[in-house]
FITIZA-432907 format. One record per residue (C-alpha): residue number from 1; x, y, z. Coordinates in nm, 4 decimals. Layout:
N
<seq: NUM&u: X&v: Y&w: Z>
...
This chain:
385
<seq: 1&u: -0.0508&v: -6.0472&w: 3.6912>
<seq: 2&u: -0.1761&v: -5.7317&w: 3.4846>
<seq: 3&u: -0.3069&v: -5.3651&w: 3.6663>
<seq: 4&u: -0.6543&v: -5.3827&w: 3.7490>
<seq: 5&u: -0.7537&v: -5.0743&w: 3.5423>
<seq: 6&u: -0.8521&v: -4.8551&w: 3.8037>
<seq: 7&u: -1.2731&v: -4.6604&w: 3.7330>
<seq: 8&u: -1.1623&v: -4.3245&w: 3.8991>
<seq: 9&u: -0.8710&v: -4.2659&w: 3.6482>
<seq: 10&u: -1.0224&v: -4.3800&w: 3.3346>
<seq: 11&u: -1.3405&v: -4.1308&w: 3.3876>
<seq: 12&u: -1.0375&v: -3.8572&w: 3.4831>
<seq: 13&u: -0.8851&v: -3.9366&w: 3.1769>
<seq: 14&u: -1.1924&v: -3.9460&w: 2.9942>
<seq: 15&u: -1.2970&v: -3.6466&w: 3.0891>
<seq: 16&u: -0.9864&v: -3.4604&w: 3.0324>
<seq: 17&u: -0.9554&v: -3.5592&w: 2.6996>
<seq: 18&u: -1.3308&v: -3.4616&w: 2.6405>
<seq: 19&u: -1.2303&v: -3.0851&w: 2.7784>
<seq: 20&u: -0.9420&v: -3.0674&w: 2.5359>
<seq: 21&u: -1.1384&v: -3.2004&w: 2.2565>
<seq: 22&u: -1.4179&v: -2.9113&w: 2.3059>
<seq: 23&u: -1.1100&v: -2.6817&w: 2.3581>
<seq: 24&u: -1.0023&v: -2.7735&w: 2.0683>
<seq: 25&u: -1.2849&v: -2.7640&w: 1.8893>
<seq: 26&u: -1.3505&v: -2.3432&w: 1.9342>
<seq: 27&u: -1.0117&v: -2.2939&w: 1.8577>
<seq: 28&u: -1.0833&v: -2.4655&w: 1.5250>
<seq: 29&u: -1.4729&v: -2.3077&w: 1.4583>
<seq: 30&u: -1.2711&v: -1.9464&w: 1.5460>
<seq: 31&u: -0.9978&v: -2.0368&w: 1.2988>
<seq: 32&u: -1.2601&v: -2.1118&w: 1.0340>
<seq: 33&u: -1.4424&v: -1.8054&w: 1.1491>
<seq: 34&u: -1.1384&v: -1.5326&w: 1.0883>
<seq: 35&u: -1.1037&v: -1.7151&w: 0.7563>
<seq: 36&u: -1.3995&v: -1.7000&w: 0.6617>
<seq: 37&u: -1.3947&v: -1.3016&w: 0.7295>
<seq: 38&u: -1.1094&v: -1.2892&w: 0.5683>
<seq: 39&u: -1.1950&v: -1.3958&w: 0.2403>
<seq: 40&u: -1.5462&v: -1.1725&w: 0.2351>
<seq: 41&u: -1.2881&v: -0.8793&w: 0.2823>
<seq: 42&u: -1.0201&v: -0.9901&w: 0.0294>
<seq: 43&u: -1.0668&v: -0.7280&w: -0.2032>
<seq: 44&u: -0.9043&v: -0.5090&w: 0.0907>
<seq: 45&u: -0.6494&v: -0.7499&w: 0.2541>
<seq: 46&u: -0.4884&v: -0.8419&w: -0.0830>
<seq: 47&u: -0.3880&v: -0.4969&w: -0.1443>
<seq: 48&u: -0.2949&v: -0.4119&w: 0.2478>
<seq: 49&u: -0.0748&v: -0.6638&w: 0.2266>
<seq: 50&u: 0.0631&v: -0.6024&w: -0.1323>
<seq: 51&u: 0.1492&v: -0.2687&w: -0.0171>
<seq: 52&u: 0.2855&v: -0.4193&w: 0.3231>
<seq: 53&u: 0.5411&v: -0.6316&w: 0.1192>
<seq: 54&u: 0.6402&v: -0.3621&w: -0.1069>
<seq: 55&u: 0.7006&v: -0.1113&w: 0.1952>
<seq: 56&u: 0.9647&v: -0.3592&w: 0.3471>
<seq: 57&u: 1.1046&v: -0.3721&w: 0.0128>
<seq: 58&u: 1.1530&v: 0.0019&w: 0.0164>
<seq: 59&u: 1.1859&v: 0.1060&w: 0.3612>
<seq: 60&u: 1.5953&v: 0.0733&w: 0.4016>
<seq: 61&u: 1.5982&v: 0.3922&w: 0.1062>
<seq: 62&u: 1.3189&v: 0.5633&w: 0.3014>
<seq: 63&u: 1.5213&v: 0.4840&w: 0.6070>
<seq: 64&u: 1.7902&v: 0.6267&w: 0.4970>
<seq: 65&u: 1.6502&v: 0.9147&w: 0.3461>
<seq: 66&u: 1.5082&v: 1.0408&w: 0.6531>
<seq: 67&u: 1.8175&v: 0.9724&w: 0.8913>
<seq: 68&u: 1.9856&v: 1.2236&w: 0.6663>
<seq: 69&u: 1.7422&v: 1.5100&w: 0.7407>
<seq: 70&u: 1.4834&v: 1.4565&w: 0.4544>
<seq: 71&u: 1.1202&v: 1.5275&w: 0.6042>
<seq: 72&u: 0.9218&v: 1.1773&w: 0.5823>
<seq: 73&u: 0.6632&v: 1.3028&w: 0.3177>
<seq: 74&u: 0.9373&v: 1.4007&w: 0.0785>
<seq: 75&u: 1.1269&v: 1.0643&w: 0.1568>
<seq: 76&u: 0.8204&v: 0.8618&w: 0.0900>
<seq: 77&u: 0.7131&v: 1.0416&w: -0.1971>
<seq: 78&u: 1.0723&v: 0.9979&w: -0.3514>
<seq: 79&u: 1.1040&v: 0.6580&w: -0.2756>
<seq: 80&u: 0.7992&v: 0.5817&w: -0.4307>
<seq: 81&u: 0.8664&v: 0.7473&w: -0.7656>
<seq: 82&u: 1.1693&v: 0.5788&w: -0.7859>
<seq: 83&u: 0.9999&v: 0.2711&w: -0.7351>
<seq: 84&u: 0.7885&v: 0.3396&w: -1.0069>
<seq: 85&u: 1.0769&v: 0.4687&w: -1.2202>
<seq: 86&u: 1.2144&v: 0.0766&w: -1.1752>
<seq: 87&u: 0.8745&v: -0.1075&w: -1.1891>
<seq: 88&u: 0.8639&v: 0.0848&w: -1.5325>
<seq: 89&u: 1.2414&v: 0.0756&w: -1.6478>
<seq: 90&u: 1.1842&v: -0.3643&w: -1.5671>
<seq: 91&u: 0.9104&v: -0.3090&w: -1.7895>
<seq: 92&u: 1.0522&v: -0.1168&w: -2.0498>
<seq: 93&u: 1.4250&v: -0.3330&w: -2.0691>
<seq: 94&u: 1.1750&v: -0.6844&w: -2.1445>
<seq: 95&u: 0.9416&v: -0.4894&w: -2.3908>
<seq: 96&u: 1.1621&v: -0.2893&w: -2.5875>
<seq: 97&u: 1.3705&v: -0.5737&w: -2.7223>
<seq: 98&u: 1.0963&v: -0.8352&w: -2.7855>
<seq: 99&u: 0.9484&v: -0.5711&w: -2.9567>
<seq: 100&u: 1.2062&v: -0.5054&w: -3.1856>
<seq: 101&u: 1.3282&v: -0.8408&w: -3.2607>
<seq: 102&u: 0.8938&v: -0.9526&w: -3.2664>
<seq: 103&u: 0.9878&v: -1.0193&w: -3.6678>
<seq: 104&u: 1.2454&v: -1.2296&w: -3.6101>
<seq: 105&u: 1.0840&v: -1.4269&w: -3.3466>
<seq: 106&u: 0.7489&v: -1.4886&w: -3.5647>
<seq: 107&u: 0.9612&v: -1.5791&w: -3.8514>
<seq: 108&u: 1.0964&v: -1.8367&w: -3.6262>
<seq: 109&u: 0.7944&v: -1.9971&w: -3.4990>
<seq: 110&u: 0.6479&v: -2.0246&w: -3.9070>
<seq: 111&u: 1.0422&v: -2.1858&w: -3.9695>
<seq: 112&u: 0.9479&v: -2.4204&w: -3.6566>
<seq: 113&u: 0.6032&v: -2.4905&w: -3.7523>
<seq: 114&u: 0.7011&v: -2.5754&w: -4.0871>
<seq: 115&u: 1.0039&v: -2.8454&w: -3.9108>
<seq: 116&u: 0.6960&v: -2.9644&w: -3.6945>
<seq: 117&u: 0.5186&v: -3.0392&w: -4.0018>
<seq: 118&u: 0.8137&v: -3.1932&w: -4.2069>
<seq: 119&u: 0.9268&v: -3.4139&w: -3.9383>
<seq: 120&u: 0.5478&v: -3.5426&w: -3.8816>
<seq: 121&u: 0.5272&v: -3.5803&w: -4.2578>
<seq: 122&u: 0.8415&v: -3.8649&w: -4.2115>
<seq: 123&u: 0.8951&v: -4.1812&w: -4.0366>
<seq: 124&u: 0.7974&v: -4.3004&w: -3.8096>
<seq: 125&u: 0.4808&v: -4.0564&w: -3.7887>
<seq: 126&u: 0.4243&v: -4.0672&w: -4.1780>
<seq: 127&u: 0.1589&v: -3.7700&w: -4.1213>
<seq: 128&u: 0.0204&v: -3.6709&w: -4.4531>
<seq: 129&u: -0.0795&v: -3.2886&w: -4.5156>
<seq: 130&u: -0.4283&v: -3.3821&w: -4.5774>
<seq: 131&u: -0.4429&v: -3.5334&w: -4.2161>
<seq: 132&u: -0.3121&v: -3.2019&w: -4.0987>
<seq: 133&u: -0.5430&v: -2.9839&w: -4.2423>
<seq: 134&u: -0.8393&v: -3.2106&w: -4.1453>
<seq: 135&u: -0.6834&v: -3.1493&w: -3.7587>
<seq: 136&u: -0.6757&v: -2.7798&w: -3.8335>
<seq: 137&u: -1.0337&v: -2.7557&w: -3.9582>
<seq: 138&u: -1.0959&v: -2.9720&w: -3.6407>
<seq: 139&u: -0.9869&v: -2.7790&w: -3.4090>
<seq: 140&u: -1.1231&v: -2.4421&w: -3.6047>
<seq: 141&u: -1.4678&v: -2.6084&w: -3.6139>
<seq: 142&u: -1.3939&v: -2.6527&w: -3.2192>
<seq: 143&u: -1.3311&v: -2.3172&w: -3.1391>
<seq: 144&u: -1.6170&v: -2.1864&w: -3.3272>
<seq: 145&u: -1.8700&v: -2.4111&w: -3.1543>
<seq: 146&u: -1.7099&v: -2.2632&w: -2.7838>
<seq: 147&u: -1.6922&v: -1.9434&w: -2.8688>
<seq: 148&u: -1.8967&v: -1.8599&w: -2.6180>
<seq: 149&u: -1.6753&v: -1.9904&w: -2.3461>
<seq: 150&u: -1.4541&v: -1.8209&w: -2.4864>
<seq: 151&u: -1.6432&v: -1.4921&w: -2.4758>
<seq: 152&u: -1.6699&v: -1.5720&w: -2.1268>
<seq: 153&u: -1.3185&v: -1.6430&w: -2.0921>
<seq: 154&u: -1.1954&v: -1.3216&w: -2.2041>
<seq: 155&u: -1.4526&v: -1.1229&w: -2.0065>
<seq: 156&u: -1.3203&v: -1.2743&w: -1.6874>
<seq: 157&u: -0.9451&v: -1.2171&w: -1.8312>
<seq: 158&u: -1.0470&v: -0.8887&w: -1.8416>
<seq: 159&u: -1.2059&v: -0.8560&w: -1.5255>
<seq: 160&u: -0.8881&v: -1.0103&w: -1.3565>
<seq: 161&u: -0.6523&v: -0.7325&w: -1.5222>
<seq: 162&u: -0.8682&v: -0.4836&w: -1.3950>
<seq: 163&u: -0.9004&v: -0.6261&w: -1.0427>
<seq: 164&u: -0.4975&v: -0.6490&w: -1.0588>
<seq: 165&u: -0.4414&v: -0.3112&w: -1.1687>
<seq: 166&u: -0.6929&v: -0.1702&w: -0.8985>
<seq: 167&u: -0.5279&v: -0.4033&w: -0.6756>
<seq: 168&u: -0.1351&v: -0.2381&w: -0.7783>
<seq: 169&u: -0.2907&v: 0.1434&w: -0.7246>
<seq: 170&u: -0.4457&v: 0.0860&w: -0.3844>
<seq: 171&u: -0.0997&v: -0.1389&w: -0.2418>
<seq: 172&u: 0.1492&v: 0.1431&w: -0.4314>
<seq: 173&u: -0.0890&v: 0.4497&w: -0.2186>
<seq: 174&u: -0.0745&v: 0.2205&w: 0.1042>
<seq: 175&u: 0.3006&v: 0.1752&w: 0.0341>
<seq: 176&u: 0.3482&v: 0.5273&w: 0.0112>
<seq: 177&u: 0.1566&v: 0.5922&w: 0.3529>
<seq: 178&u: 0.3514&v: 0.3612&w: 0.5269>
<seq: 179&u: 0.6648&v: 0.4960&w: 0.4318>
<seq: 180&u: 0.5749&v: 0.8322&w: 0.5616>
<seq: 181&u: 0.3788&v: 0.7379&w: 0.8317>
<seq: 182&u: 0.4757&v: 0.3831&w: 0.9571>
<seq: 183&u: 0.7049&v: 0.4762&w: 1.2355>
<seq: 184&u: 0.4075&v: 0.6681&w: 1.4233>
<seq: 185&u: 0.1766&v: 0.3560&w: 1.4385>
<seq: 186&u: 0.3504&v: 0.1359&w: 1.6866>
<seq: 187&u: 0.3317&v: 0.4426&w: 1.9456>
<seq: 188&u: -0.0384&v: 0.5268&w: 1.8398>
<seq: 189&u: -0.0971&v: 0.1188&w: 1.8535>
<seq: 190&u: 0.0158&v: 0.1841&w: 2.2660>
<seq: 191&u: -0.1608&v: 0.4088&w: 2.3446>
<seq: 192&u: -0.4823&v: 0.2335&w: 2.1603>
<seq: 193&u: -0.4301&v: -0.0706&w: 2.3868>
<seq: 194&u: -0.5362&v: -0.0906&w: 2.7646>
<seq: 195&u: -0.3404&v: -0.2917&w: 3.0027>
<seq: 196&u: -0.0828&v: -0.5295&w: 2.9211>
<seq: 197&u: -0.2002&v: -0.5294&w: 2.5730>
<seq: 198&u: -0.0221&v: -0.1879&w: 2.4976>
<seq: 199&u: 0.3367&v: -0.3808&w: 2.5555>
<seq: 200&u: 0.2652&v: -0.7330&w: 2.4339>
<seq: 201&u: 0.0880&v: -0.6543&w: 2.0952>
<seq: 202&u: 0.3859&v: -0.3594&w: 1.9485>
<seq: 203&u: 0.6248&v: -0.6056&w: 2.0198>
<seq: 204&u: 0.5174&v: -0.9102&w: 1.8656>
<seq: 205&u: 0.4297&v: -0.6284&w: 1.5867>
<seq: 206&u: 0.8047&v: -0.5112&w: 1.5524>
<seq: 207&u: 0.9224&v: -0.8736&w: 1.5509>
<seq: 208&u: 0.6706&v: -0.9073&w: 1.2754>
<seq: 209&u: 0.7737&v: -0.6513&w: 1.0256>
<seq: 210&u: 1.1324&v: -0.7560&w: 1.0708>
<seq: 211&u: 1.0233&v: -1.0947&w: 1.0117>
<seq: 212&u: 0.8511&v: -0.9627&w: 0.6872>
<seq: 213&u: 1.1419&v: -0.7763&w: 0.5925>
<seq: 214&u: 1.3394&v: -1.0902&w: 0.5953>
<seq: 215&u: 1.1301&v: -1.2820&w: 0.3754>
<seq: 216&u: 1.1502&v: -1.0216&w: 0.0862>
<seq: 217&u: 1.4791&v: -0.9967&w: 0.1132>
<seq: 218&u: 1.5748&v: -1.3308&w: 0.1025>
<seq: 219&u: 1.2914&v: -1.3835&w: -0.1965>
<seq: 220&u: 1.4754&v: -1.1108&w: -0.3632>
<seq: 221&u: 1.8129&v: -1.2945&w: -0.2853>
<seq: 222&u: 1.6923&v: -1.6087&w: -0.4295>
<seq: 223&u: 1.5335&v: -1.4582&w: -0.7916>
<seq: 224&u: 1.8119&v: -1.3079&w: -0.8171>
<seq: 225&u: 2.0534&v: -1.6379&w: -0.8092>
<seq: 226&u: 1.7949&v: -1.8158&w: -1.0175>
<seq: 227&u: 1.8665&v: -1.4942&w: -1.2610>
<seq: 228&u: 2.2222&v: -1.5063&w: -1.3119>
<seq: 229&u: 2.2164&v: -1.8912&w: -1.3425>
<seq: 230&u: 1.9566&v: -1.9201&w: -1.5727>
<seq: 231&u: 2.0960&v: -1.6307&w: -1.7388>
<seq: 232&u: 2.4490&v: -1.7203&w: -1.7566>
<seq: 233&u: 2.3174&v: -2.0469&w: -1.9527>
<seq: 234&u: 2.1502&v: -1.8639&w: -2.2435>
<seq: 235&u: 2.4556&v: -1.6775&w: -2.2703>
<seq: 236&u: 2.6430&v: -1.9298&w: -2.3557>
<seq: 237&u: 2.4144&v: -2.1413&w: -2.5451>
<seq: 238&u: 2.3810&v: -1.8133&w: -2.7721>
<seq: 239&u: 1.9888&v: -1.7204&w: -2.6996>
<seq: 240&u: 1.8920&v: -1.3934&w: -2.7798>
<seq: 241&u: 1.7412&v: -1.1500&w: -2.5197>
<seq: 242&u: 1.9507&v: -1.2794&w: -2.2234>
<seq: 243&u: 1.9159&v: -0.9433&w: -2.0337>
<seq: 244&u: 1.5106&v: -0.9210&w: -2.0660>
<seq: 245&u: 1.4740&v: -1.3282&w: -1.9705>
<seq: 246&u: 1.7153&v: -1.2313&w: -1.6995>
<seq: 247&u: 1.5377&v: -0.9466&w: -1.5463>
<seq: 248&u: 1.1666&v: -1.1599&w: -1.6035>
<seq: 249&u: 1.3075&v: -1.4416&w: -1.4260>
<seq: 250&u: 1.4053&v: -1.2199&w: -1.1051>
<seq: 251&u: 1.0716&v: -1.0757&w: -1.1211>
<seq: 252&u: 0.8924&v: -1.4117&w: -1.1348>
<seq: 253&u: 1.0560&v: -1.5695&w: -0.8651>
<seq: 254&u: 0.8447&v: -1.3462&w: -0.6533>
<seq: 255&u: 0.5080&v: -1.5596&w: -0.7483>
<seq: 256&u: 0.6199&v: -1.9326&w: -0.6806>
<seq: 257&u: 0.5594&v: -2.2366&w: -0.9013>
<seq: 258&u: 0.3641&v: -2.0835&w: -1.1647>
<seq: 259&u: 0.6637&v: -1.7559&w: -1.2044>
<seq: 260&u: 0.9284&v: -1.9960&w: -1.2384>
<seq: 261&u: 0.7138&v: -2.2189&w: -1.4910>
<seq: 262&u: 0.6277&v: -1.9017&w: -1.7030>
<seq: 263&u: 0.9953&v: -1.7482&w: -1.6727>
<seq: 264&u: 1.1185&v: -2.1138&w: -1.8437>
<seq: 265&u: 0.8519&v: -2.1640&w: -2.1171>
<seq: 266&u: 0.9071&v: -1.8328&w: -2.2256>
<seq: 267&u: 1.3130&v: -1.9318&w: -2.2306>
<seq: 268&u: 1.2609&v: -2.2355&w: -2.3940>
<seq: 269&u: 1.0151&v: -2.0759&w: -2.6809>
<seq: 270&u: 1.2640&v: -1.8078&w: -2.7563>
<seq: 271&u: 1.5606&v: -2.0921&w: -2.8377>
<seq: 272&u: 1.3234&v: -2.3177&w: -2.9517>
<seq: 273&u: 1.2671&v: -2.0365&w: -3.2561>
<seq: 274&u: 1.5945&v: -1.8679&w: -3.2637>
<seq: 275&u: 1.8685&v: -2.1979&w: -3.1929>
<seq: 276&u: 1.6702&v: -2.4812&w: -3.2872>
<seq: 277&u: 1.5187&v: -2.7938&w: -3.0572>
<seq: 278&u: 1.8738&v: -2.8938&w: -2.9371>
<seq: 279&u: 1.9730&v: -2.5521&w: -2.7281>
<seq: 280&u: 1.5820&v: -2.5460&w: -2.6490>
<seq: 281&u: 1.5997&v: -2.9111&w: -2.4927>
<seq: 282&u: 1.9491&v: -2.7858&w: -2.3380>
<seq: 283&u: 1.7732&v: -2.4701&w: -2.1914>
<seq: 284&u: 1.4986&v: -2.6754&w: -2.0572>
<seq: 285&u: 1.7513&v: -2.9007&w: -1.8686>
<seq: 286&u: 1.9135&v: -2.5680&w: -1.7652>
<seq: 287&u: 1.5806&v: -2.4160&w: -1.5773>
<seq: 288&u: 1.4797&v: -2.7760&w: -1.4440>
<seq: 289&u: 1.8038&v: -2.8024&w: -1.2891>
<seq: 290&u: 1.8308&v: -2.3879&w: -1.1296>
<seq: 291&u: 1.4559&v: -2.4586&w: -1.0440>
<seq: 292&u: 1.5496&v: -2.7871&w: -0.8821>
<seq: 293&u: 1.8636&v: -2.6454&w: -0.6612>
<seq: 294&u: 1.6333&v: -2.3388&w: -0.5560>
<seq: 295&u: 1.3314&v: -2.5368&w: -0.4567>
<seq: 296&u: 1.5263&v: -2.7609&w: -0.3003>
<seq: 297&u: 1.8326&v: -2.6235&w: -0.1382>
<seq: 298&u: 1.8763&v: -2.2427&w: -0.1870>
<seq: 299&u: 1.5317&v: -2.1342&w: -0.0965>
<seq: 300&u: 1.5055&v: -2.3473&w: 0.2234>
<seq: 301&u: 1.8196&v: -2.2346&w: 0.3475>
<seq: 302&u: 1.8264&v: -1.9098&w: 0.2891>
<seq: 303&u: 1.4821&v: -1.8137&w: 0.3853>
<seq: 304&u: 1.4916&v: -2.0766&w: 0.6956>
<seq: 305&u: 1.8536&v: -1.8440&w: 0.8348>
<seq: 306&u: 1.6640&v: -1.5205&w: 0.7655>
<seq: 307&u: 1.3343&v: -1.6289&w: 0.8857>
<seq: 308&u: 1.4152&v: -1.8818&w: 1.1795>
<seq: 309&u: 1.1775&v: -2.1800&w: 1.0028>
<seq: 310&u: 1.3390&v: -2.5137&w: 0.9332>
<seq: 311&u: 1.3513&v: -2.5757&w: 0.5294>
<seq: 312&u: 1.1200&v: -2.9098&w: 0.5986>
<seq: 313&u: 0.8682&v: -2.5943&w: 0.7565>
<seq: 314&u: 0.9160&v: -2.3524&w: 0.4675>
<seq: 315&u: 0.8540&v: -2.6635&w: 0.1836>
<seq: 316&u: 0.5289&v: -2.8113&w: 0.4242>
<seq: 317&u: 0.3909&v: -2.4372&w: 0.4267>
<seq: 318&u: 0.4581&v: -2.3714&w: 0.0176>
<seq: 319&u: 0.2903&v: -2.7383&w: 0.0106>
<seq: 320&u: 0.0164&v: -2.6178&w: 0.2132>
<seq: 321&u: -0.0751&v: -2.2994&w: 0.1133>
<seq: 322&u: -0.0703&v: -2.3756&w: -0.2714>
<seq: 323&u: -0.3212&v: -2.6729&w: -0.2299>
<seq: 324&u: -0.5551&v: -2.4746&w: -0.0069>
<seq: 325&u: -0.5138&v: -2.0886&w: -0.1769>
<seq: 326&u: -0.3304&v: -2.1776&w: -0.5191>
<seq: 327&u: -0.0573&v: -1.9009&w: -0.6064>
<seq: 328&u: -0.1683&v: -1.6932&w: -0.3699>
<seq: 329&u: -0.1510&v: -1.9549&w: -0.0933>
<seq: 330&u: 0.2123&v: -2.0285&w: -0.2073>
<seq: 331&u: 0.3154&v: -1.6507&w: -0.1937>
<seq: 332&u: 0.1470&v: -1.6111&w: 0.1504>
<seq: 333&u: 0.2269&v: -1.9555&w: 0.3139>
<seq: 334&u: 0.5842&v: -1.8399&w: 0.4374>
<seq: 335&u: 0.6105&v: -1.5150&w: 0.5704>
<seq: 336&u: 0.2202&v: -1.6165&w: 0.7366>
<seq: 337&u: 0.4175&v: -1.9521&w: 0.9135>
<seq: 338&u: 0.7116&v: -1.7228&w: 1.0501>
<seq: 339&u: 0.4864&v: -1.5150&w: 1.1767>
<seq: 340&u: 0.3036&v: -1.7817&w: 1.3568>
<seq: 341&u: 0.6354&v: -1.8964&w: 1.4806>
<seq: 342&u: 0.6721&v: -1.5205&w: 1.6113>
<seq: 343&u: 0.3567&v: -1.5495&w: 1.7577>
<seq: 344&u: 0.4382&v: -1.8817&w: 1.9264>
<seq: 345&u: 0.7964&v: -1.7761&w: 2.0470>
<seq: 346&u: 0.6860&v: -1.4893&w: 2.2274>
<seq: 347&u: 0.4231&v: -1.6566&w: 2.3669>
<seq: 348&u: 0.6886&v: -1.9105&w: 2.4787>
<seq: 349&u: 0.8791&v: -1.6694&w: 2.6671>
<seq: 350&u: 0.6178&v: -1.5053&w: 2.8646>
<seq: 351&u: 0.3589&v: -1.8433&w: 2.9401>
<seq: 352&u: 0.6901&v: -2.0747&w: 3.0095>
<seq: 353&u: 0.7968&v: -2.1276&w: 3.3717>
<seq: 354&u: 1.0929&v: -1.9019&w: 3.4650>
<seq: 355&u: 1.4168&v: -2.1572&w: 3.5217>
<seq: 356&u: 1.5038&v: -2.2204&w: 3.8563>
<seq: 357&u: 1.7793&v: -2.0112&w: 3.9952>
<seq: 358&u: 2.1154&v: -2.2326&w: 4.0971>
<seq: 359&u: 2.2018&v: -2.2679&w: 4.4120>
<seq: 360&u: 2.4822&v: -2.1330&w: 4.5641>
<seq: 361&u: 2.7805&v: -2.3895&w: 4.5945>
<seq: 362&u: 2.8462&v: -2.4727&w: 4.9848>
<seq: 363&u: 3.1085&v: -2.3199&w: 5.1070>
<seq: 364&u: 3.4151&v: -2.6042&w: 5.2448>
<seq: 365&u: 3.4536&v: -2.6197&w: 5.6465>
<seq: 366&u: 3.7508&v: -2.4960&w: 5.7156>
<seq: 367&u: 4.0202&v: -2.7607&w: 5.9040>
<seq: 368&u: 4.0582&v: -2.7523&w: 6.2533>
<seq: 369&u: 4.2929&v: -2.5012&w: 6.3792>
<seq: 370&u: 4.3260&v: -2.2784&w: 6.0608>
<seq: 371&u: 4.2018&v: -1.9325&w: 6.0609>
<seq: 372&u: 3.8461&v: -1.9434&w: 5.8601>
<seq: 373&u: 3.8935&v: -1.6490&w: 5.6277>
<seq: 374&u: 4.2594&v: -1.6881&w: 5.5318>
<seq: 375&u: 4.3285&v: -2.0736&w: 5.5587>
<seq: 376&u: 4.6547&v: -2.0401&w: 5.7391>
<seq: 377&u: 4.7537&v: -2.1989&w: 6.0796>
<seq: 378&u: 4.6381&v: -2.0702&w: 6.3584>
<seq: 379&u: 4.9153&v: -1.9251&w: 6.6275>
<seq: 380&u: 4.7397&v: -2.1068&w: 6.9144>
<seq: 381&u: 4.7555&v: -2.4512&w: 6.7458>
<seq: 382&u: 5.0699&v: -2.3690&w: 6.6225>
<seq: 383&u: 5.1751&v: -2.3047&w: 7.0117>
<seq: 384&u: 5.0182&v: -2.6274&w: 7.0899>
<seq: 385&u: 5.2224&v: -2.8463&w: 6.8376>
């Protein structure tokens, strides 16, 4: 026979599950809340955090710098001109040489255009020139008539570059205050906090910035592999400006998805005009396949060992954060879920139950007529026998 389903226990159950549900429920309107803040005040957080990012990028120098005597303004101030010197120098090593080889490279694309056009004009295509140039006046005519998207286009293109480079002065000033000043705000953080606050929260915000300081490191790590890879095949295949497709595929691996795709089209256009559509197809295999092992393998494992996420974790947050924030989202989405897991470890070890301490092993009777302490026969039972 089946349990009679006993009234008392189902409205218990009922009712717990109705608590955690509204439970729930805050947590979730509070979430939606703190987002919600967050994204009026984005114009601020974007650059704190920029700036955050870039300080555990250069806080080892600084470090350093200051353990060998070097007040902490003058350490900051130097580590943040050499920073610039580098930001510009990257700059300068990609510019310089597509500048000077800019003839060549247009040259090329005409030369390709002009195979484009031959190999349409054959079979199987059989693409006359007349059907060309009626698709060119097309798509003229179809410019002309959105030219005022386009207008529009470029004004918000515009307003984006100057948002970003507003965006690059605030993060490189916060940068430089946080090298000079960040080891004073974990004490000035304890004595801002009453009660157990002023030992919980510096804590979890020391486990944080190594946690941070992790991430960019193994980011770093992992632009850097997909540089000499990548690199080391357009070497070989013969493509001109290894070095500057090099150096702008390091860089790029720092915005995910759409740094990687822009690193490789910009690889493939350059053979594409300089070897030909063989090396360019070649090239394109070569990126697909770097991107592929990165994605896949490198990335989770390195940044899983440094950060202490699983690599299913760090691919589920990159998943996550790109569909709800875009490229932004992806950038954010990992160091934000090892911080969580920060969060939720130290939480762990203060909310868990403290493990039971073992007992201590009885102690054997001793035999009759052996002394207790030593184990030997005793002389009166000895006697006796």
């Amino acid at each position: 026979m089946s349990a009679r389903l006993s009234s008392t226990k189902a409205r218990a159950a009922l009712g717990t599950s109705a608590r955690v549900s509204v439970e729930l429920l805050l947590v979730f309107v509070t979430v939606a809340v703190a987002l919600w803040m967050l994204g009026r005040m984005w114009s601020v957080v974007w650059p704190l955090v920029v700036g955050l990012l870039l300080t555990t990028l250069t806080w080892p120098l600084a470090r350093l710098l200051r353990r060998h005597g070097w007040p902490p303004a003058l350490a900051a101030s130097a580590v943040t001109v050499l920073f610039l010197l580098v930001a510009v120098g990257v700059v300068a090593l990609i510019a310089v040489p597509v500048a000077s080889q800019s003839g060549e490279l247009s040259e090329g694309v005409v030369q390709g255009i002009q195979q484009v056009r031959e190999w349409a004009a054959g079979p199987p295509l059989n693409i006359g020139d007349d059907q060309i140039t009626g698709a060119f006046d097309a798509a003229v005519e179809r410019i002309q008539d959105s030219a005022g998207s386009m207008v529009t286009a470029v004004v918000t293109g515009v307003g984006t570059v100057v948002n970003g480079v507003v965006t690059a002065v605030l993060a490189l000033f916060l940068m430089f205050f946080f090298l000079k000043d960040g080891p004073r705000f974990l004490p000035w953080l304890t004595r801002q906090l009453p009660g157990s606050l002023a030992t919980h929260v510096p804590v979890v915000a020391a486990r944080g910035w190594n946690t941070l300081g992790a991430f960019v490191r193994s980011q770093a790590f992992v632009g850097l592999i997909d540089a000499v890879f990548i690199g080391i095949g357009l070497w070989i295949l013969g493509v001109p400006l290894v070095l500057p497709l090099a150096v702008l595929t390091f860089v790029s691996a720092f915005v995910p998805i759409v740094g990687a795709l822009f690193a490789g089209l910009v690889a493939v256009l350059i053979a594409l005009v300089s070897n030909g559509p063989t090396d360019a197809l070649i090239v394109l295999a070569i990126i697909v396949v770097v991107q592929q092992l990165e994605g896949n393998v490198f990335q989770p494992m390195i940044q899983g060992r440094g950060l202490g996420l699983h690599a299913a974790v760090i691919l589920l947050a990159v998943t996550l954060g790109g569909s709800l924030a875009g490229i932004v989202g992806s950038l954010l989405a990992v160091p934000l879920a090892a911080l969580i897991a920060v969060v939720w470890n130290y939480l762990r070890e203060h909310l868990g139950d403290p493990e039971p301490e073992p007992e201590p092993a009885a102690e054997p009777e001793p035999e009759p007529g052996r002394d207790p302490e030593t184990g030997a026969a005793h002389p009166a039972a000895a006697v006796a026998s």
